[in-house]
C-alpha positions as MATLAB code, in Angstrom:
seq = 'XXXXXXXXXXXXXXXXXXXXXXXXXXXXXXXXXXXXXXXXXXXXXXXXXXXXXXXXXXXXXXXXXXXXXXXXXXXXXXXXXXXXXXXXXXXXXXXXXXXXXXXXXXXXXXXXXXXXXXXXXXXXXXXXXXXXXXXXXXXXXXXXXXXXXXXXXXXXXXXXXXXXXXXXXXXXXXXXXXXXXXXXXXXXXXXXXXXXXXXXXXXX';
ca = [
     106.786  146.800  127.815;
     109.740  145.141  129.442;
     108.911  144.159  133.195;
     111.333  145.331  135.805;
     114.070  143.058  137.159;
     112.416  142.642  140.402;
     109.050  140.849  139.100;
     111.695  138.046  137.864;
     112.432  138.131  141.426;
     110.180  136.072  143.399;
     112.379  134.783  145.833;
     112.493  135.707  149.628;
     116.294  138.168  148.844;
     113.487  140.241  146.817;
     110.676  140.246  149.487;
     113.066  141.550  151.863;
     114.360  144.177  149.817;
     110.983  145.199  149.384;
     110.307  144.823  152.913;
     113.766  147.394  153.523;
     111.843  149.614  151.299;
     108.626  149.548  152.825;
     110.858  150.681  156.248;
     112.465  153.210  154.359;
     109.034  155.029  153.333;
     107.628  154.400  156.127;
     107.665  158.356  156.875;
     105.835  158.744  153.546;
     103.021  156.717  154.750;
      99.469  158.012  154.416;
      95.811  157.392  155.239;
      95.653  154.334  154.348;
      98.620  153.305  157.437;
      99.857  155.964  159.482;
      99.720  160.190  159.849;
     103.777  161.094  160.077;
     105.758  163.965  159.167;
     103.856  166.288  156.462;
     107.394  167.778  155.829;
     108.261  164.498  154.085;
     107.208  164.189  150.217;
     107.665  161.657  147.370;
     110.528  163.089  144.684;
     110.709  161.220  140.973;
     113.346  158.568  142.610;
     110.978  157.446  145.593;
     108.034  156.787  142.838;
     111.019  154.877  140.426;
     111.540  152.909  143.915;
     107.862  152.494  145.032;
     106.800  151.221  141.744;
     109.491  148.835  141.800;
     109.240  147.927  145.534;
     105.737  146.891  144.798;
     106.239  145.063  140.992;
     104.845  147.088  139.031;
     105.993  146.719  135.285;
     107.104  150.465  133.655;
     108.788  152.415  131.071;
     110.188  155.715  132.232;
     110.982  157.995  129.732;
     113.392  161.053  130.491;
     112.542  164.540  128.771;
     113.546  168.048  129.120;
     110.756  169.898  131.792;
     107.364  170.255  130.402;
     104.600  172.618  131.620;
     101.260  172.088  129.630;
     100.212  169.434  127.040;
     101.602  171.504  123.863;
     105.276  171.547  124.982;
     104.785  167.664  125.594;
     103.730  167.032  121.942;
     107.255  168.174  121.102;
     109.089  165.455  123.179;
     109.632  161.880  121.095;
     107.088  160.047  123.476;
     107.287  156.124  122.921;
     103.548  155.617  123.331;
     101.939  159.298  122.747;
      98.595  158.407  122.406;
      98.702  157.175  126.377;
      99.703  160.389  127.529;
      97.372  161.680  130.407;
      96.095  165.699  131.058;
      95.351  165.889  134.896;
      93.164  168.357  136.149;
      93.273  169.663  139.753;
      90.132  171.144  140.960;
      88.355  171.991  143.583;
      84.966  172.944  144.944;
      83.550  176.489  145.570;
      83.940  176.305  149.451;
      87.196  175.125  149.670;
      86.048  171.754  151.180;
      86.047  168.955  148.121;
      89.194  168.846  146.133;
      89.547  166.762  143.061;
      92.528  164.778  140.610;
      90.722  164.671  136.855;
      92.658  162.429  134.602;
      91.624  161.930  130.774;
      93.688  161.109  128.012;
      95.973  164.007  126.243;
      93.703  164.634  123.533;
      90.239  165.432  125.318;
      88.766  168.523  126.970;
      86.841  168.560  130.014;
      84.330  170.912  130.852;
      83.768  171.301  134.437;
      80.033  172.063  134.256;
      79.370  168.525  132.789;
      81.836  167.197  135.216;
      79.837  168.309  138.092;
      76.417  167.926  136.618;
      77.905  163.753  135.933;
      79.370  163.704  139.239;
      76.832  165.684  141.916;
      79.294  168.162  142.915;
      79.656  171.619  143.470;
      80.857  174.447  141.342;
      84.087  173.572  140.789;
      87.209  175.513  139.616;
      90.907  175.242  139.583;
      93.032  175.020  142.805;
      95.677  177.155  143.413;
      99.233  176.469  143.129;
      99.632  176.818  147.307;
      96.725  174.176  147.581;
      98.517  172.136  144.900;
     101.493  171.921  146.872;
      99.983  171.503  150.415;
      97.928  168.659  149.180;
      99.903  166.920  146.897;
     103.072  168.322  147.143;
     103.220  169.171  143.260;
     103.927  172.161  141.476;
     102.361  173.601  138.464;
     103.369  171.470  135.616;
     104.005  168.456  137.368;
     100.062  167.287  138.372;
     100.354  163.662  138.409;
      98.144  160.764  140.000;
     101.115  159.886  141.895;
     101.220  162.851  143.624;
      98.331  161.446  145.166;
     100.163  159.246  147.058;
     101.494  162.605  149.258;
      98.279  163.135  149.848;
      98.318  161.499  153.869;
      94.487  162.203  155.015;
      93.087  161.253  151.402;
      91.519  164.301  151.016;
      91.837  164.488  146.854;
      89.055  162.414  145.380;
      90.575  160.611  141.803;
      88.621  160.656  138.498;
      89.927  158.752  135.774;
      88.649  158.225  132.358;
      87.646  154.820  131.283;
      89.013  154.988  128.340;
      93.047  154.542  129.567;
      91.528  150.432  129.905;
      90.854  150.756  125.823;
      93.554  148.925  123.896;
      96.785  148.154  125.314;
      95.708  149.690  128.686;
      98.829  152.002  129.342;
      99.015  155.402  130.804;
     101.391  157.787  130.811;
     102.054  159.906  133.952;
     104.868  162.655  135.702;
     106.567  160.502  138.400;
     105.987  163.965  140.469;
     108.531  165.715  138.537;
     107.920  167.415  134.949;
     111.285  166.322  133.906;
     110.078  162.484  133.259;
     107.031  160.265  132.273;
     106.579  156.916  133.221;
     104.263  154.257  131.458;
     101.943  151.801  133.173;
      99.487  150.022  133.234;
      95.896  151.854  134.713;
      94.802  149.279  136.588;
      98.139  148.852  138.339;
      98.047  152.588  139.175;
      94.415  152.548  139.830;
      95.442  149.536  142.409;
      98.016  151.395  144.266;
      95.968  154.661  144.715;
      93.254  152.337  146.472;
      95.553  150.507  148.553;
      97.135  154.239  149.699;
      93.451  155.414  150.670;
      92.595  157.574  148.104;
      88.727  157.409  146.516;
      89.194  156.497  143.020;
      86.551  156.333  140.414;
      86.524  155.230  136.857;
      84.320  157.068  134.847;
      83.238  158.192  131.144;
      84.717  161.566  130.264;
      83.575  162.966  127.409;
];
């Protein structure tokens, strides 16, 4: 996977370019700096910016808009065992919500999930609390969304297995119309560093 131009970088014209960018999100901040304007969301070019803003090596790949996993097993995916089903759930009183990522090709069920985990009931948010919380729509549930998620209240679950083999994921950069390729622990490390609770876990 090709690293992005500004890794090669490493000079001080690319830390203040990154430093620009920092002052250009700044309104996007969440818990993890500052509460700001809730109005304010991150589209698919702010994540192509972030990731590069902060290093991270990816592979974006462009695709017509996709709404469940069986119309993305008709796109020509580079890597399409690394593909990632995301789950957004949430407790039965409305107070615990959760991100559940596992690879394409597995099937969660919920009751395990919470008997594993120690929470409540759970079932599926709703589309409004999908779009208050991480300003995504159905469709586009990503872990980046996470990232518009400014008081951290979405709790991330990720399978273990994404760190099998060459340790890539593939994810919506908040917008069905693209997936970009990464490496887990790099989004794993800027998910902590925004605030949000992440834990690796077995998913059966």
């Amino acid at each position: 996977m090709a690293v992005p131009p500004f890794v090669r970088f490493g000079s001080i014209i690319a830390h203040r370019w990154r430093k620009t960018y920092r002052d250009r999100l700044l309104p996007l901040a969440g818990c993890a700096t500052i509460k700001t304007d809730r109005r304010l969301t991150m589209n698919k070019q702010d994540v192509y910016d972030f990731l590069d803003a902060e290093g991270i090596a990816h592979e974006i790949t462009e695709h017509p808009a996709v709404y469940n996993m069986e119309e993305l097993a008709r796109v020509a995916l580079p890597y399409p065992d690394r593909d990632a089903k995301n789950l957004f759930v949430r407790d039965d009183k409305r107070r615990n919500y959760y991100l559940i990522t596992v690879r394409g090709d597995k099937r969660v069920n919920l009751k395990d999930f919470r008997r594993k985990q120690g929470t409540k009931p759970l079932t599926f948010a709703s589309p409004e609390e999908l779009q208050e919380l991480l300003g995504l729509i159905p469709g586009a549930v990503t872990p980046f969304g996470l990232l518009n998620d400014r008081d951290c209240r979405v709790h991330f679950y990720i399978d273990r297995d994404f760190w099998q083999g060459s340790g890539l994921i593939g994810v919506h950069p908040n917008d069905n119309t693209a997936t970009v390729w990464l490496q887990a622990e790099d989004l794993v490390g800027l998910l902590r560093a925004h605030g949000t609770a992440v834990d690796i876990v077995e998913l059966d």
